[in-house]
C-alpha positions in Angstrom: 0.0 0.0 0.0 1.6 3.9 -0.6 1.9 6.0 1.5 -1.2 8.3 0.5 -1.7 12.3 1.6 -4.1 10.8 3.9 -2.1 8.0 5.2 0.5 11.1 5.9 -2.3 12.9 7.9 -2.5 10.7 10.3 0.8 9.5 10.9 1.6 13.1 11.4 -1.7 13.3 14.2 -0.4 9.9 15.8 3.3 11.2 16.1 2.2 14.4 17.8 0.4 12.5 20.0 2.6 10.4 20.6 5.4 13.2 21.1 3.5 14.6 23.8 2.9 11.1 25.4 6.6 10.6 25.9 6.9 13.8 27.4 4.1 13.8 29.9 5.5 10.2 30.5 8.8 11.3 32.2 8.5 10.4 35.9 9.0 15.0 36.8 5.7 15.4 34.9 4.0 12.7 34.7 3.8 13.3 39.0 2.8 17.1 38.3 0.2 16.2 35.9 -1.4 12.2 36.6 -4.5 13.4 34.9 -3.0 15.1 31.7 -1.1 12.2 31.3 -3.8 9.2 31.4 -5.5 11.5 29.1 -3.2 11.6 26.5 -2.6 8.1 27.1 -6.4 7.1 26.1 -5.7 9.2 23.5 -3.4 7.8 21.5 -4.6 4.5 21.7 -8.5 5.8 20.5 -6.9 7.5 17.6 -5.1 4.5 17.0 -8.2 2.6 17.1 -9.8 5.0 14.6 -7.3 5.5 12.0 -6.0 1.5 12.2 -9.6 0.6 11.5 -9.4 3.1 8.5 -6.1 1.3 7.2 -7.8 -1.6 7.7 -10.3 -1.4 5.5 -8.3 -0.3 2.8 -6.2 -3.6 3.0 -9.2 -5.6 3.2 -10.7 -4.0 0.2 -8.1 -4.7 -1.8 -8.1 -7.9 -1.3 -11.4 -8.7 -1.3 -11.7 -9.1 2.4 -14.8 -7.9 4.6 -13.8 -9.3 8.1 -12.4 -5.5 9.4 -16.4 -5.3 8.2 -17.7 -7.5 11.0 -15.1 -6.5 13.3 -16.1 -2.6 13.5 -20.1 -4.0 13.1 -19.4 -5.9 16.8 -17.2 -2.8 17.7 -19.9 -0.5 17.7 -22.5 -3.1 19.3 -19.8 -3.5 22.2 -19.5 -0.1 23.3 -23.1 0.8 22.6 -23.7 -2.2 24.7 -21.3 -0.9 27.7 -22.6 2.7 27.5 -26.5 1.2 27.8 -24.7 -0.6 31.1 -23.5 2.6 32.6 -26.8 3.8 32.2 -28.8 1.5 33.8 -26.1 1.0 36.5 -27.0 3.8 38.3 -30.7 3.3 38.4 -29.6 0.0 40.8 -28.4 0.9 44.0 -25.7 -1.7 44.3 -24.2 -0.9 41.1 -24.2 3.0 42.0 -22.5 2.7 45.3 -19.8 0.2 43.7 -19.1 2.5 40.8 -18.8 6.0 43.8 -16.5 3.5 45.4 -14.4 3.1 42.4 -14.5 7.0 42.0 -13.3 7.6 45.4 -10.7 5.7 45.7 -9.6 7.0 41.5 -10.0 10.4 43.2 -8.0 9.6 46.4 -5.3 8.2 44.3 -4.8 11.7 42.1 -5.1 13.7 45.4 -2.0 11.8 46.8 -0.6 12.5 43.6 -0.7 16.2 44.2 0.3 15.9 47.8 -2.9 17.5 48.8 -4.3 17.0 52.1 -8.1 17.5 51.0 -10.4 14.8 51.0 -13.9 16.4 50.7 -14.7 15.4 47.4 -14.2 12.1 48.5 -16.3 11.5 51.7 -18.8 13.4 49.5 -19.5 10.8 46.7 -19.9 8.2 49.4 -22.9 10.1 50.4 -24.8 10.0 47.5 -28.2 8.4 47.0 -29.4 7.2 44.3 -31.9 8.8 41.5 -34.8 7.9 40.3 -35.6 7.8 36.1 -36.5 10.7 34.7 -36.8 12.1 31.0 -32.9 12.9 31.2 -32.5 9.1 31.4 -34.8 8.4 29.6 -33.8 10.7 26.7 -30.1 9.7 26.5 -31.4 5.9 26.6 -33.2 7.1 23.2 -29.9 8.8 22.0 -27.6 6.2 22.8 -30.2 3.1 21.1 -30.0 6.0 17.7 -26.2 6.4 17.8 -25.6 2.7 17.7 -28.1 1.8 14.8 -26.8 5.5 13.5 -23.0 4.1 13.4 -24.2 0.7 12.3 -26.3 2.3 9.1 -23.3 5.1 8.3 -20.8 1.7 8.3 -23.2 0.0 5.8 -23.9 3.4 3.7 -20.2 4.3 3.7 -19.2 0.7 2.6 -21.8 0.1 -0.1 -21.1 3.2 -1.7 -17.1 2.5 -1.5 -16.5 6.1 0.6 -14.7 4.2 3.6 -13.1 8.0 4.4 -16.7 9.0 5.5 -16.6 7.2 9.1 -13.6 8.3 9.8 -14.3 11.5 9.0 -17.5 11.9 11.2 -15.4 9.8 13.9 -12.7 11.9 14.1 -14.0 15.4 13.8 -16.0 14.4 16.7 -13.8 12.9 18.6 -10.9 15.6 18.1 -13.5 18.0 19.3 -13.2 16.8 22.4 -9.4 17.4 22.6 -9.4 20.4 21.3 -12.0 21.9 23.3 -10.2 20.7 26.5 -7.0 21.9 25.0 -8.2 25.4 24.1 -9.9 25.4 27.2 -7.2 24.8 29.4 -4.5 27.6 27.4 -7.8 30.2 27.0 -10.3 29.8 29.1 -11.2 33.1 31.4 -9.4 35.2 29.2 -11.6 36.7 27.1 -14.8 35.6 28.3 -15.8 35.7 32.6 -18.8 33.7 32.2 -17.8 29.7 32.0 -19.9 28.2 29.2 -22.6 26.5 30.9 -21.7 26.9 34.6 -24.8 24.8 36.1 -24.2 22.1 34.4 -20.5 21.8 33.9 -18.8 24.2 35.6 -15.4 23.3 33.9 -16.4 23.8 30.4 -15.1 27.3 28.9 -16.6 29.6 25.9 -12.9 29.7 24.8 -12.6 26.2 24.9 -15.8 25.8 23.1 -15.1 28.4 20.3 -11.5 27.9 18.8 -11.6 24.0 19.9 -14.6 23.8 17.6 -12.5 25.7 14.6 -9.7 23.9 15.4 -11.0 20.6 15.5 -13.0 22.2 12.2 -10.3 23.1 10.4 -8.5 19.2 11.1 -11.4 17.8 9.9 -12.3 19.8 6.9 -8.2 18.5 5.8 -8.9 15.1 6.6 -12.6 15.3 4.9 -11.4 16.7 1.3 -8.3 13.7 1.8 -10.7 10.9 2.6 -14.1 11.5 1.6 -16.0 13.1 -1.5 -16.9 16.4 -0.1 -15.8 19.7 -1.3 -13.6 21.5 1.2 -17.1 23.8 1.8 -19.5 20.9 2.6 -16.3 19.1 4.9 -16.1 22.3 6.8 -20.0 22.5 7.4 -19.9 19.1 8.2 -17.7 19.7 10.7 -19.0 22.7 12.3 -22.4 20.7 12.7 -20.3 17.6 14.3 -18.8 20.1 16.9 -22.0 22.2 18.0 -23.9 18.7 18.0 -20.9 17.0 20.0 -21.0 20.0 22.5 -24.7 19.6 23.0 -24.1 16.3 23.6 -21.3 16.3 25.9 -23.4 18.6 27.9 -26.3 16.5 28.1 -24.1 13.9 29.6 -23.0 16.1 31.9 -26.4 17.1 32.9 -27.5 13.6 33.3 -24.0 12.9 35.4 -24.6 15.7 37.6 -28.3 14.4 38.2 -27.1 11.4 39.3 -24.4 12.7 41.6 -21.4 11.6 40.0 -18.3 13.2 38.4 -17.9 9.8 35.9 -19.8 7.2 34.2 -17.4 4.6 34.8 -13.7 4.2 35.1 -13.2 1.9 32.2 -11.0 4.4 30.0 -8.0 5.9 32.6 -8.2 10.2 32.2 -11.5 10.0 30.9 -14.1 7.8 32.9 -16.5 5.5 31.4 -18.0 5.2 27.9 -20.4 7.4 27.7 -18.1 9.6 29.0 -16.5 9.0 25.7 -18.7 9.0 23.5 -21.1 12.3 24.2 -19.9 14.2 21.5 -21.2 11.7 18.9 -25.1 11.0 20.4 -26.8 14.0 18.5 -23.9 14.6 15.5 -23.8 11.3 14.6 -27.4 10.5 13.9 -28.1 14.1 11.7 -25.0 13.2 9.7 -26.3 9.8 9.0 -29.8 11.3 7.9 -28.2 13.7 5.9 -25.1 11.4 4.0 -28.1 8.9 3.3 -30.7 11.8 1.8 -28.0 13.9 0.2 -25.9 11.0 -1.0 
């Protein structure tokens, strides 16, 4: 296989990555900054995921091969499957004080990393009760059953019409949303704007963050969108732009339905970043209006 413009792209997003990785991962900083680290860790191994499934698909197909096919099918069933878990976790007791416990002690562990002495947070989430079902849970229940038959149909849609770029593309402008809007968020945030972005729900979340992460993550995209895909660099740029206001809804949604239930994480199945859902927020609104839209328009 050559090495393609877009097989260029994302070696050079996995070596940045990866760059930064090895520098968080001497011992000096990775003890400053635990969390930044296991967050670039997940990182590289998601994108990983992502682009070696893109790769994949583009050796298979040239040899006549559809088992990457299958394989991303029962990927996307898996953690559709282990999001729906996380949800109904916390409407069982049990399961909700097990998963706190989890928390505290993940919590505990990064406040010993920063030598602090504070533990409030801590005996806090021991104290939570449990919530009752209510139209939040109900509602990302809906969303999350939609984004799995959603990434199930775009797979099938993308295949059949032999535009394999397509997933990726929706995947990873969605996904680098995230990054970007924590990364923004973390160099801007306060400095034009005093208001946070939605400070009742997530009280971390930035306008700056939200604003040039989305253009950022916008302007990646819209590269990777005229490489892989079919769209002009116009429609891969709107495209985008709809994937990062959709994936900011969406991540707070999650948030509002985390902070319902009392907790600052989902899970602790993905180090830096919590649980699945945790994960995927950004895609449960993008991803089904793409899908509408790729299968009317295309």
């Amino acid at each position: 296989m050559t090495l393609n413009p877009d097989h260029i792209f994302i070696i050079s997003i996995l070596s940045i990555n990866i760059l930064v990785w090895i520098v968080l991962s001497i011992p000096k900083n990775r003890k400053k900054l635990p969390s930044i680290y296991l967050i670039t860790r997940s990182w590289w191994w998601m994108l990983a995921l992502l682009f070696g499934c893109y790769l994949l698909a583009q050796i298979t197909n040239a040899f006549g091969d559809y088992i990457y096919w299958w394989v991303l099918d029962g990927l996307f069933i898996v953690i559709g499957l282990q999001g729906l878990y996380e949800i109904f976790r916390l409407w069982r007791l049990p399961s909700k004080n097990k998963l706190l416990q989890k928390l505290a002690a993940q919590q505990s562990s990064q406040i010993n990393a920063h030598n602090s002495a504070s533990s409030l947070n801590v005996s806090n989430l021991s104290l939570l009760s449990v919530s009752h079902r209510g139209i939040l849970d109900i509602g990302l229940l809906m969303l999350l059953v939609c984004l799995i038959i959603s990434l199930l149909a775009l797979h099938h849609l993308s295949f059949n019409r032999s535009m394999d770029g397509v997933l990726l593309f929706v995947l990873f402008a969605s996904q680098f949303n995230d990054i970007s809007q924590y990364l923004c968020g973390r160099l801007l945030g306060g400095r034009l704007f005093q208001r946070k972005l939605a400070p009742r729900v997530s009280p971390n979340k930035t306008i700056e963050g939200a604003l040039f992460g989305s253009l950022l993550s916008a302007s990646l995209a819209t590269i990777l969108g005229i490489l892989v895909t079919p769209f002009s660099w116009v429609t891969s740029f709107a495209f985008a732009i709809l994937l990062a206001v959709s994936g900011i809804m969406g991540d707070l949604l999650e948030s509002a339905f985390k902070r319902h239930h009392g907790i600052k994480d989902t899970g602790t199945i993905l180090p830096g970043h919590g649980g699945i859902l945790d994960r995927i927020d950004s895609l449960l609104i993008g991803v089904p209006l793409f899908t509408v839209i790729y299968w009317l328009m295309y």
